[in-house]
C-alpha positions in Angstrom: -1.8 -3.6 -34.6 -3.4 -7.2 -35.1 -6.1 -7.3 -37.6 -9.8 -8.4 -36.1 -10.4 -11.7 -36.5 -13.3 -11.8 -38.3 -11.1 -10.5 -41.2 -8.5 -13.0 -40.6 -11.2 -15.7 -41.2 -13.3 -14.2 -44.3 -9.7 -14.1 -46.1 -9.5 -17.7 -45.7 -12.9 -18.3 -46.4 -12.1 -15.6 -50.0 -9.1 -17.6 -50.3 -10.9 -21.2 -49.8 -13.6 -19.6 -52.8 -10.6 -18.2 -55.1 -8.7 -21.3 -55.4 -11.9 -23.5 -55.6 -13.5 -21.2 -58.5 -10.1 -21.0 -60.4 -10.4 -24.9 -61.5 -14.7 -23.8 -62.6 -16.1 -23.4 -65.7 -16.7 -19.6 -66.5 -20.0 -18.0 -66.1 -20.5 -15.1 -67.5 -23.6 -12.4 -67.3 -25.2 -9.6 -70.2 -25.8 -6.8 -67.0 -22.5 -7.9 -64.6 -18.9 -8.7 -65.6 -17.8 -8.2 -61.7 -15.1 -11.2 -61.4 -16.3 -12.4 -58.3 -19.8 -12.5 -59.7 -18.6 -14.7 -62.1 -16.6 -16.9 -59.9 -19.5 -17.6 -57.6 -21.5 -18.6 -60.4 -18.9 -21.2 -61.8 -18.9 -23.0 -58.5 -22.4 -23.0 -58.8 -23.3 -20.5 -55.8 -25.4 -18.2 -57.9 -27.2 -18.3 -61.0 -28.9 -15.2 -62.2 -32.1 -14.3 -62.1 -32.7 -16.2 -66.1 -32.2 -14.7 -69.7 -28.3 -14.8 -68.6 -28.9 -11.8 -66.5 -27.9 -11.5 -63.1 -29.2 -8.1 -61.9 -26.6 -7.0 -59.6 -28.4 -4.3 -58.1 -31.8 -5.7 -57.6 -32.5 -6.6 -54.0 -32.5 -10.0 -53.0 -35.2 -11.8 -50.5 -34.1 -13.9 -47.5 -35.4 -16.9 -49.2 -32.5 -16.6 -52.2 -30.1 -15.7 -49.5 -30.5 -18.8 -47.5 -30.4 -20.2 -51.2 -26.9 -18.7 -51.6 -25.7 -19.3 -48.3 -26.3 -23.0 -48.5 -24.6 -23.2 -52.1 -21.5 -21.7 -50.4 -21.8 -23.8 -47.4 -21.5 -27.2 -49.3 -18.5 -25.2 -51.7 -16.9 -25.2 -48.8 -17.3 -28.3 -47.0 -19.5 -27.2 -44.6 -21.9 -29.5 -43.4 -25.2 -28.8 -41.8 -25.0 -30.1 -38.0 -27.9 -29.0 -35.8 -31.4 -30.0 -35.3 -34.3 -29.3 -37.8 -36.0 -25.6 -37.2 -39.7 -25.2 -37.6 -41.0 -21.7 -38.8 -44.8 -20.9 -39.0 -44.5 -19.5 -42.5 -43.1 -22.6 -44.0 -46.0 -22.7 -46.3 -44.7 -19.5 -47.9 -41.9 -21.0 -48.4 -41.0 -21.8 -52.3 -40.6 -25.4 -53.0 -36.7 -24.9 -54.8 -35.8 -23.1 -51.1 -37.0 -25.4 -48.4 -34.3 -27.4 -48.6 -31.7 -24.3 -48.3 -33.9 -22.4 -45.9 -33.5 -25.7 -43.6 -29.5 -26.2 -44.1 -28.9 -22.5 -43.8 -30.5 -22.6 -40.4 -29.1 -26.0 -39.3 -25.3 -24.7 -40.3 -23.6 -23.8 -36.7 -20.9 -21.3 -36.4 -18.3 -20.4 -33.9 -17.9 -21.5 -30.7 -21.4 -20.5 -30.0 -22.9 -22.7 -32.4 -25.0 -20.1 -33.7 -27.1 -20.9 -36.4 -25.7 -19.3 -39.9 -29.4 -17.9 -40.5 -32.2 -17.6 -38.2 -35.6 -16.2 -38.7 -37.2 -13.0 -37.3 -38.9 -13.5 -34.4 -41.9 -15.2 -33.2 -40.8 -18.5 -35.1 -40.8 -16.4 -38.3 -38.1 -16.9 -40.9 -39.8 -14.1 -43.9 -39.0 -15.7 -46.9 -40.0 -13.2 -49.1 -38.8 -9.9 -46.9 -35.5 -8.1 -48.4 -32.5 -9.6 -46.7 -31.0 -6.6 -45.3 -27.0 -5.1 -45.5 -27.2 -6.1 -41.5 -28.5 -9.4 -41.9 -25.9 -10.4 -45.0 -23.0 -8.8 -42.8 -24.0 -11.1 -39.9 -24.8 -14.4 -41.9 -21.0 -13.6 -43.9 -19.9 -13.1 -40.4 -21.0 -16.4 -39.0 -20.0 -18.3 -42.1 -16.5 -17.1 -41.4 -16.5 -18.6 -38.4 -17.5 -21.9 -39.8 -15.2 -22.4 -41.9 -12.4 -21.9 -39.0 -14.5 -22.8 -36.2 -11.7 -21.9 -33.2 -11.5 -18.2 -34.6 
């Protein structure tokens, strides 16, 4: 039986990471020593939370999400294609995320051109609400997708 495609698209997407990190610098953390940690910190995707600690099991806010998102977005190639998104709480928004917040949303995916992140209703993004296991599996989902937009 066929795989789903979904996981024919995030092994390119791994793949396109993998041989992209293998030419970075390593990165390397006092609490985490997970290799794909590591990796996504030499291309520059995440950085720790300071003191060179990364605190892998610390949850992480949708803000620093979109942060992430938009890191691995530009890793990739990805470019940020539709219009500009206005959300009431933009002035919650920290200054170092606006920018990310903006190209995670403006990213389409798919054939449905679905925006990589959206907010939460009523023209709400939540930048400082947890970003949920449903909402990372969704976003990873749709990132798939642009990186191989015909799957």
């Amino acid at each position: 039986m066929p795989a789903p495609q979904p996981l024919s698209s995030s092994r390119a997407a791994e793949q396109s990471l993998v041989s992209l990190a293998a030419g970075a610098d390593a990165v390397a953390f006092a609490d985490c020593h997970n290799a794909d940690v590591q990796a996504a910190a030499a291309l520059g995707i995440v950085d720790g939370v300071g003191n060179g600690l990364f605190a892998p099991y610390r949850f992480i806010t949708r803000e620093q999400a979109a942060v992430m998102l938009a890191r691995t977005a530009a890793v990739l190639g990805i470019s940020a294609m539709g219009e500009s998104v206005s959300f009431t709480d933009a002035p919650q928004f920290a200054s170092w995320v606006e920018a990310a917040i903006q190209t995670a949303s403006q990213i389409l995916c798919g054939e449905e051109q679905v925006p990589l992140m959206q907010g939460v209703g009523n023209a709400r993004f939540a930048p400082q609400s947890v970003y949920t296991v449903e909402q990372s599996v969704i976003t990873l989902l749709r990132l798939t997708k642009a990186v191989q937009p015909n799957q």
